[in-house]
SEFIMI-180236 format. One line per 8 residues: number of its first residue (from 1); their letters; for each residue x, y, z of C-alpha. Coordinates in steps of 0.05 Angstrom, whole numbers, plus 32768, in hexadecimal, padded with zeros to 4 digits. Example, Ala and Ser with C-alpha at 12.3 -4.5 7.8 and 13.67 -1.06 7.14 Angstrom:
BEGIN
1) AS) 80F6 7FA6 809C; 8111 7FEB 808F
! end
This chain:
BEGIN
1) XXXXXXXX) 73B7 79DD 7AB2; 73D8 79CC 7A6C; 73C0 7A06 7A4B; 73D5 7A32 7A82; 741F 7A1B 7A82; 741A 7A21 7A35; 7408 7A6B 7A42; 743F 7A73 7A72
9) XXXXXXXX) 7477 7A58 7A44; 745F 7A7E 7A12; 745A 7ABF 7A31; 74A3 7AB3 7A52; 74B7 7AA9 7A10; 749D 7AE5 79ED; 74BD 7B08 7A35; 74FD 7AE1 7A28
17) XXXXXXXX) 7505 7B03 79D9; 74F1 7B45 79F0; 752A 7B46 7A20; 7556 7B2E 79F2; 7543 7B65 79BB; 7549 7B98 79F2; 758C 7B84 7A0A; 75A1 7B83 79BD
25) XXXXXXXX) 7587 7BC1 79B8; 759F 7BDE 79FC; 75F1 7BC3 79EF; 75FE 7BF4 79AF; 75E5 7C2F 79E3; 760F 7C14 7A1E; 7646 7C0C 79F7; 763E 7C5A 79DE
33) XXXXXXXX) 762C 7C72 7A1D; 7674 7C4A 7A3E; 76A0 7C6D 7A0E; 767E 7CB0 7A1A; 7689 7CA9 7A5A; 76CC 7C8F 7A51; 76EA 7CCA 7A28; 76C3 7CFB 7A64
41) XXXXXXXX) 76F9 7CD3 7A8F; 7733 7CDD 7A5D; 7720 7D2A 7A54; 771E 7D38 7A9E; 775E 7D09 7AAC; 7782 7D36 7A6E; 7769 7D75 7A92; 7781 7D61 7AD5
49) XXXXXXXX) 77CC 7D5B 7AAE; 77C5 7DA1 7A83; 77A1 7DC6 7AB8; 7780 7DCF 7B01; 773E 7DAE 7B19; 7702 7DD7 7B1A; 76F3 7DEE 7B60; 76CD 7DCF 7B91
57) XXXXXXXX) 7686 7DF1 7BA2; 769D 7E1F 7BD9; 7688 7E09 7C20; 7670 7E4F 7C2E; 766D 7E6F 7BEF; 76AC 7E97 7C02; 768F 7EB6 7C36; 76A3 7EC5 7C7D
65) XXXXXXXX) 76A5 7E81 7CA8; 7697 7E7D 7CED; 76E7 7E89 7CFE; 76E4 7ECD 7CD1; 7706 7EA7 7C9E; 76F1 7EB4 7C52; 7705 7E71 7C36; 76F2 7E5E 7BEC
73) XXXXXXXX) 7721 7E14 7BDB; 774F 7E27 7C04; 7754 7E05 7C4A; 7780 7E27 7C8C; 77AA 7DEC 7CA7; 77CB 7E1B 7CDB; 77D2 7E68 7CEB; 7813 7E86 7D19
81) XXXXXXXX) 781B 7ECC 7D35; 785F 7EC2 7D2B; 7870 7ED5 7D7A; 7848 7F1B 7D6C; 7878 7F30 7D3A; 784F 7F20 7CFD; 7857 7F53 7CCF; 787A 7F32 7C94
89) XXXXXXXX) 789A 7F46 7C53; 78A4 7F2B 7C10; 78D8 7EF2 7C1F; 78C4 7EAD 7C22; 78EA 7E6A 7C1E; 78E8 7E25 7C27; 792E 7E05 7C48; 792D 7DB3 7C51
97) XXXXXXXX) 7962 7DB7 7C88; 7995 7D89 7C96; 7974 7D5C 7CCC; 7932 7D59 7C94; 7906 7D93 7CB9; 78E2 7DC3 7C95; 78F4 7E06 7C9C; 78D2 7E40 7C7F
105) XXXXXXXX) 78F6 7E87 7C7F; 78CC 7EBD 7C83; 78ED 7F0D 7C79; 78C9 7F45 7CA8; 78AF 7F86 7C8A; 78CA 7FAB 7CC1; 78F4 7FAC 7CFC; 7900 7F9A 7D31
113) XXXXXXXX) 7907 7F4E 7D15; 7935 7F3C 7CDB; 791E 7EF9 7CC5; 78F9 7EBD 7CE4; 78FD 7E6B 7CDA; 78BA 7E42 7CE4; 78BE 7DF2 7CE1; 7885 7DE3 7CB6
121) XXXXXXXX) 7894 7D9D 7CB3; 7850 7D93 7CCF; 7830 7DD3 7CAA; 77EA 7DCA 7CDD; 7827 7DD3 7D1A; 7859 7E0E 7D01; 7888 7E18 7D3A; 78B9 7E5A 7D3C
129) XXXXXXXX) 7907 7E3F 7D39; 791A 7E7D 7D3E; 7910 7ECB 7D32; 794C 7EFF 7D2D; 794F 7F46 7D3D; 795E 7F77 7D0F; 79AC 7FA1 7D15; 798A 7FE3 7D16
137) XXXXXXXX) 7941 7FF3 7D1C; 7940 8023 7CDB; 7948 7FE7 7CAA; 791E 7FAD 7C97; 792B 7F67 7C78; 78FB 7F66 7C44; 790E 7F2D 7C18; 793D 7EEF 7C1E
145) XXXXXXXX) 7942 7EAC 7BF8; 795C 7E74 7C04; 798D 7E35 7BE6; 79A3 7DFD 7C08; 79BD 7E1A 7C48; 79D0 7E59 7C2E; 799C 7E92 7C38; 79A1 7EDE 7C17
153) XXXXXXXX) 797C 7F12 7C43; 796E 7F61 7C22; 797E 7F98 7C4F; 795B 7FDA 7C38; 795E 8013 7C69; 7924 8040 7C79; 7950 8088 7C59; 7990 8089 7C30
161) XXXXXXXX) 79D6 808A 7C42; 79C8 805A 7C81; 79EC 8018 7C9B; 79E0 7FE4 7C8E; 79C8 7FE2 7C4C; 79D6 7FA8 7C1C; 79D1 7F5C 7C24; 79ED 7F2B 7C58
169) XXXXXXXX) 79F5 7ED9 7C44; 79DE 7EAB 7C7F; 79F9 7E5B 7C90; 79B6 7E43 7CA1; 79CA 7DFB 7CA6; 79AE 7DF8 7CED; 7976 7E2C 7CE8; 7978 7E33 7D3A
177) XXXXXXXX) 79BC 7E53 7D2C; 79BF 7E77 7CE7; 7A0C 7E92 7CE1; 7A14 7ED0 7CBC; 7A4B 7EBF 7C7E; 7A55 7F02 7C66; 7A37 7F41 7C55; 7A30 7F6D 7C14
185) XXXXXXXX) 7A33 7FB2 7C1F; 79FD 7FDF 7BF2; 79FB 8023 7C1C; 7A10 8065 7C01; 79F0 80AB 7BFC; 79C5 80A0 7BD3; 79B0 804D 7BE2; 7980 8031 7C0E
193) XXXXXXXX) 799D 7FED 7BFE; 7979 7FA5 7BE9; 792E 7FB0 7BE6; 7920 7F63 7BC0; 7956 7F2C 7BAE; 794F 7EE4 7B89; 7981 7EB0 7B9B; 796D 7E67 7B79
201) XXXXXXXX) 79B0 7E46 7B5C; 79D8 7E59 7B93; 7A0C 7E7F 7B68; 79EE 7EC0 7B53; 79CB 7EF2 7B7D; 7997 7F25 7B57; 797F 7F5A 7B7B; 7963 7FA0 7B7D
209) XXXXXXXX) 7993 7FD0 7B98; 79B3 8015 7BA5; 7A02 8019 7BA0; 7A30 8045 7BBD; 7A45 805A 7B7C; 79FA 806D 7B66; 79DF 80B0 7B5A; 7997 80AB 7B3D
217) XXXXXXXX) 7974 80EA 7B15; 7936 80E9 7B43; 793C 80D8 7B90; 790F 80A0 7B89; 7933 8079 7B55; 7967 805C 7B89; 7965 800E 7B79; 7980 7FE7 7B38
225) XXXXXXXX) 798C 7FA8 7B1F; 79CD 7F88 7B3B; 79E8 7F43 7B33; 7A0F 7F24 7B6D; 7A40 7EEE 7B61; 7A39 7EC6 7BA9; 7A5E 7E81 7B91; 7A92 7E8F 7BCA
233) XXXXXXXX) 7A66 7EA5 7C09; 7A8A 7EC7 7C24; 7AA1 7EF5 7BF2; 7A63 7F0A 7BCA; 7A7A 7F35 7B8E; 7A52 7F65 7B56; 7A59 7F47 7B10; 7A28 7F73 7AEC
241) XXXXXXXX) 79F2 7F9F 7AF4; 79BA 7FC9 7AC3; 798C 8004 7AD5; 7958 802A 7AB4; 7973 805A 7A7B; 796C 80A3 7A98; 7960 808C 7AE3; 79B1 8098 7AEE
249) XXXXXXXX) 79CD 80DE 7AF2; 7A00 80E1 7AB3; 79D3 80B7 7A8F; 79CB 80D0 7A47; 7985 80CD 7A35; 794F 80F1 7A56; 7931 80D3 7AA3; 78E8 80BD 7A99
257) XXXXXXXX) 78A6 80E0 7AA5; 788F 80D4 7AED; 784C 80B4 7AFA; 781D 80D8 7B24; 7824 80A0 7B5F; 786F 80A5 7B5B; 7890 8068 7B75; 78D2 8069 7B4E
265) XXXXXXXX) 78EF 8054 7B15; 7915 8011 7B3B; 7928 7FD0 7B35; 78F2 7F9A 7B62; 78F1 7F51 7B51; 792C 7F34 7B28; 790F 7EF1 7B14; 793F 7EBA 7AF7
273) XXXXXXXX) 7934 7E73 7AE1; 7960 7E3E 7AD0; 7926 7E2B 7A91; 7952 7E72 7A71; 798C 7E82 7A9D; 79AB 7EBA 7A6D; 7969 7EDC 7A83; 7952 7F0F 7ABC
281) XXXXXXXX) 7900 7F15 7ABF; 7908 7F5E 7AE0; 78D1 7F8D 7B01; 78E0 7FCF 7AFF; 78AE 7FEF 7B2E; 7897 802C 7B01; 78BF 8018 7AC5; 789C 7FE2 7AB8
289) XXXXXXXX) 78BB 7F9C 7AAD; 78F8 7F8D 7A7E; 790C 7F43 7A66; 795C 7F4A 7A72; 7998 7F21 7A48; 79C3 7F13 7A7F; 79EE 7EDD 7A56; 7A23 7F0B 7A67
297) XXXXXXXX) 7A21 7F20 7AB1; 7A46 7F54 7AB0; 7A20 7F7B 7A77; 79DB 7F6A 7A7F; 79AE 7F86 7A41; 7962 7F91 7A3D; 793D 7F6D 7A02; 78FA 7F82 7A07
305) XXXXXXXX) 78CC 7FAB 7A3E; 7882 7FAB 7A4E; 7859 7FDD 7A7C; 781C 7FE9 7A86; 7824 8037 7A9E; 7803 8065 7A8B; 77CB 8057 7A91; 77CE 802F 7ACA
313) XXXXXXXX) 77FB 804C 7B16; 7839 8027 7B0B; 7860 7FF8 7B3B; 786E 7FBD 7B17; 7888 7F85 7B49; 788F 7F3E 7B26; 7896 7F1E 7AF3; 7889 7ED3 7AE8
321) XXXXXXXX) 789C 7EB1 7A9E; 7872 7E6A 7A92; 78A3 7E5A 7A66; 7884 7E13 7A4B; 7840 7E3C 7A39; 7858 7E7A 7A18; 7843 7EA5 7A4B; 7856 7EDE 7A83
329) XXXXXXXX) 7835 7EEB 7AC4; 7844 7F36 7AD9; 782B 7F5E 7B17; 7821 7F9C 7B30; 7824 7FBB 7B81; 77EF 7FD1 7BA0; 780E 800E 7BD3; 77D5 803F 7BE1
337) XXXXXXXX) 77A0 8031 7C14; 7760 8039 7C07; 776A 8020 7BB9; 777B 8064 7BA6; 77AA 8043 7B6E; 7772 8007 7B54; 777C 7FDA 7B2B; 77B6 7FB9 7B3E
345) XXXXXXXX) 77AD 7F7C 7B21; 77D2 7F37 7B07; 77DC 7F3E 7AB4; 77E8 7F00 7A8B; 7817 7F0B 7A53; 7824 7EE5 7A10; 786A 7EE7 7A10; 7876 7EAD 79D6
353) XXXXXXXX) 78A4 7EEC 79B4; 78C2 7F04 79EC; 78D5 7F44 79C6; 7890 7F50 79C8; 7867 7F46 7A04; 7813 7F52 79F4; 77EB 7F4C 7A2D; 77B1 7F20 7A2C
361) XXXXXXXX) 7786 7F1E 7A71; 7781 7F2E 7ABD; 7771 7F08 7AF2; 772B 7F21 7B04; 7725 7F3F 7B4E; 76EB 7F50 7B6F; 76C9 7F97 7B6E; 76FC 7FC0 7B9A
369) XXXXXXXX) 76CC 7FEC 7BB9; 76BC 7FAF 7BED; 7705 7FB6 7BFA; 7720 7FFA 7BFC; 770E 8019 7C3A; 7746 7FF1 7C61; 778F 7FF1 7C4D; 77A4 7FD5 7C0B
377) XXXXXXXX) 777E 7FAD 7BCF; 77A7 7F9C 7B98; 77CA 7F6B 7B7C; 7819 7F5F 7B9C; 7842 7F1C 7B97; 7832 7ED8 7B75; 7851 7EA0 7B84; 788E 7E9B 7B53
385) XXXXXXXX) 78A3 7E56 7B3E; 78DF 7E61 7B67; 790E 7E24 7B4C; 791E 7E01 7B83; 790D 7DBA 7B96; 78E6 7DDB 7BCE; 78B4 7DFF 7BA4; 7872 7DE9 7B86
393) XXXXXXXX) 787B 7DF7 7B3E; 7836 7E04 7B0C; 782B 7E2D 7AC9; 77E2 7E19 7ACB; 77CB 7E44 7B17; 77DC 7E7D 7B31; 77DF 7E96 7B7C; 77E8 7EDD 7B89
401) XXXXXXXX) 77E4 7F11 7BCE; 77A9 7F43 7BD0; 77B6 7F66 7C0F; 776D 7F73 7C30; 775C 7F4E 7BF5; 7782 7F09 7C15; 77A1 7ED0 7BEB; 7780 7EBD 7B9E
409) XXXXXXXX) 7787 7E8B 7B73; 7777 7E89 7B25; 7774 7E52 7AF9; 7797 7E6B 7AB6; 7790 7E27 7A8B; 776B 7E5E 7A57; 779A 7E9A 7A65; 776B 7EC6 7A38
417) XXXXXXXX) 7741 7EB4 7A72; 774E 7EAA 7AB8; 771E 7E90 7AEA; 771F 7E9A 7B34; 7727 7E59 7B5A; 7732 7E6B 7BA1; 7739 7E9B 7BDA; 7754 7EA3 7C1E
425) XXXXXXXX) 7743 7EDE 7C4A; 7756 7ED9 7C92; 7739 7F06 7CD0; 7763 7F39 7CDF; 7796 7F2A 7D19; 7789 7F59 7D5B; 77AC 7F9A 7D54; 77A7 7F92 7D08
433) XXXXXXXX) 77BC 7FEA 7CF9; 7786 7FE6 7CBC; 774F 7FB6 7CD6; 776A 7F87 7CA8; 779A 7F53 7C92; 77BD 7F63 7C5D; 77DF 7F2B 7C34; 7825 7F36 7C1A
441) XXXXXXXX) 7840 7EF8 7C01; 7838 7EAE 7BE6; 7863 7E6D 7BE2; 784E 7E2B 7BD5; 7878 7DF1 7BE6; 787F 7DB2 7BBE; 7852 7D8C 7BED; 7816 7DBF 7BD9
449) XXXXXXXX) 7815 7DE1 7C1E; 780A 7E26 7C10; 7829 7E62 7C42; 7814 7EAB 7C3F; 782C 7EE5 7C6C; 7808 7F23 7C8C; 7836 7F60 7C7F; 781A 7F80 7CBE
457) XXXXXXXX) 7814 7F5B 7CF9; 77ED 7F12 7CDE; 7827 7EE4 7CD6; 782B 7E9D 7CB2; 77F6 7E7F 7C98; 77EF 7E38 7C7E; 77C4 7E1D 7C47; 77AF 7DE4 7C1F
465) XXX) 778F 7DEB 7BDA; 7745 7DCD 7BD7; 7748 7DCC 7B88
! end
């Protein structure tokens, strides 16, 4: 028995070092292995600051759910047909009212409604406050914006030298009963009126517009830039405006070469941010985009000018400066069914020198052949950093409007390199003219809630973003 409990001891001894020795040996590893894992946590945390998450593995891959729904991170929290008068435009904005509801304003892309206000207070519960009709039912209300209570609405007729034509400033402090304030008159012989405004500080209106005064060299060059002082309401008042050199009869340099999709040489987004307000961020449709000094208002000069046409079919439509990273985000328009003017893409720009604007990268898109039997695939709007306290604000994603091709997202931490991150493709509504819906625009609120439009018969949309 003696000898055995000797034997014990002395094996639980020689057990006892060993474990010691291993621990010893195990804590320098442990310790190693804690601050690799530790600076994994630091990396990831710093990335989460500087740029997006990587995506969540797709609960379908990005295909077609049971609903009809192509969903890749991003999740449908509601979907409204708008009272069947869903075909929207490119105006989109975010109104906290007076009594704390949420009110997004949505512009039509044709008659017979003007403009309609959804309480998205509860985005998985949008309820209509109301929807206008139109004055006459050759116009549309493509674009409006919004500050404070004060809403701008663009009135662009279907032919020239009809009324009304210009832009009209709504009271929308009780958004059951928007009061019209006054209204700027655009029309003349040759003017179609407002096709796109921006209104952010609520003292300056910048839009693309005919004149009665204008008289372009080609027909289709009927819209410039104009600037709109709007500080009193109710007397909104030109300060300055700039056009294309040679699109104006009397001009004296020669008009530009057409492009073989002629859309016109005219004046589309007017982008300006109070990060550089002495400057316009100005799409010019087939003319490219120009970065405007408009320190003086009433003389507005271009500094530089990029296109990317020829080669490429023209119709420039935004442009979005990310002015902490150096860099530009510029669009083109998809118009032609069928893809008959591919690629219409989203370019990333270094624009560290803005006198000299290199592009860098697209976003990547899928093969368009998948696409282009039905409507429109291309690239459209983005959202645009609009700089109100309403907006979602990010230089590291963007989100931009396909058409058939539904609502993207691209992580642009590496702009050299963007990577696809998401995408939302809904079922066509019934009655749908192209078998499909076609996506038209993007806003993100400051909650995250995402909202896209249908510009045919579709309506609202609301989104969360899974990444």
């Amino acid at each position: 028995m003696k000898a055995k409990t000797l034997l014990r001891k002395v094996t639980s001894a020689l057990t006892g070092s060993k474990k010691k020795a291993a621990k010893k040996k195990a804590a320098p590893a442990k310790k190693k292995a804690a601050k690799k894992t530790a600076k994994k946590v630091a990396k990831k945390s710093a990335m989460r600051k500087s740029a997006v998450n990587k995506p969540a593995v797709s609960r379908n891959g990005g295909r077609a759910g049971a609903d009809g729904v192509v969903s890749w991170n991003f999740k449908q929290l509601s979907h409204n047909l708008l009272g069947g008068f869903g075909g929207m435009g490119e105006g989109m904005s975010v109104q906290v009212a007076p009594d704390g509801r949420r009110i997004i304003w949505l512009a039509h892309e044709s008659a017979p409604k003007n403009f309609t206000a959804v309480d998205v207070s509860d985005p998985r519960k949008p309820k209509v406050v109301i929807q206008t009709d139109l004055p006459q039912s050759h116009m549309r209300s493509n674009s409006l914006e919004t500050c404070g209570n004060i809403m701008a609405v663009a009135y662009q007729t279907q032919k020239k030298n009809l009324k009304p034509a210009g832009m009209e400033l709504f009271d929308i402090s009780v958004p059951e009963k928007p009061r019209s304030i006054s209204f700027f008159d655009c029309s003349g012989e040759d003017s179609r009126g407002v096709h796109q405004l921006w209104f952010a500080d609520g003292e300056y209106v910048h839009m693309a517009s005919g004149s009665p005064d204008w008289k372009g060299t080609n027909p289709l060059d009927d819209q410039f830039y104009r600037i709109i002082d709007v500080r009193n309401p109710s007397k909104p008042t030109e300060v300055g405006r700039w056009h294309m050199p040679g699109t104006k009869q009397g001009d004296n340099v020669m008009p530009p070469p057409r492009h073989p999709l002629d859309k016109g040489y005219r004046a589309h987004n007017c982008n300006v941010y109070p990060q550089r307000p002495d400057r316009c961020y100005l799409a010019y449709i087939d003319g490219g985009m120009h970065v405007m000094d408009i320190s003086d208002k009433s003389n507005p000069k271009r500094i530089s000018s990029w296109t990317n046409s020829p080669p490429y079919t023209g119709f420039m439509h935004t442009v979005v400066p990310l002015f902490d990273r150096g860099l530009m985000l510029v669009t083109d328009e998809s118009t032609e069914n069928n893809a008959k003017d591919w690629p219409k893409l989203v370019w990333v720009l270094d624009a560290r020198d803005e006198t000299n604007l290199v592009p860098i990268s697209t976003c990547p898109l899928p093969d368009h052949k998948a696409y282009s039997a039905r409507g429109r695939f291309g690239a459209h709007n983005i959202h645009e950093n609009v700089p109100l306290p309403t907006c979602w604000q990010s230089d590291q994603v963007v989100l931009g409007t396909f058409f058939n091709g539904g609502l993207r997202a691209y992580d642009i931490a590496n702009p050299y390199q963007p990577q696809a991150i998401a995408t939302f493709v809904p079922p066509p509504a019934p009655g749908a003219p192209t078998g499909t819906t076609q996506i038209n625009d993007v806003f993100v609120d400051e909650r995250e809630v995402v909202y896209c439009v249908d510009r045919h018969i579709g309506g609202l949309y609301c989104l969360e973003m899974d990444f």
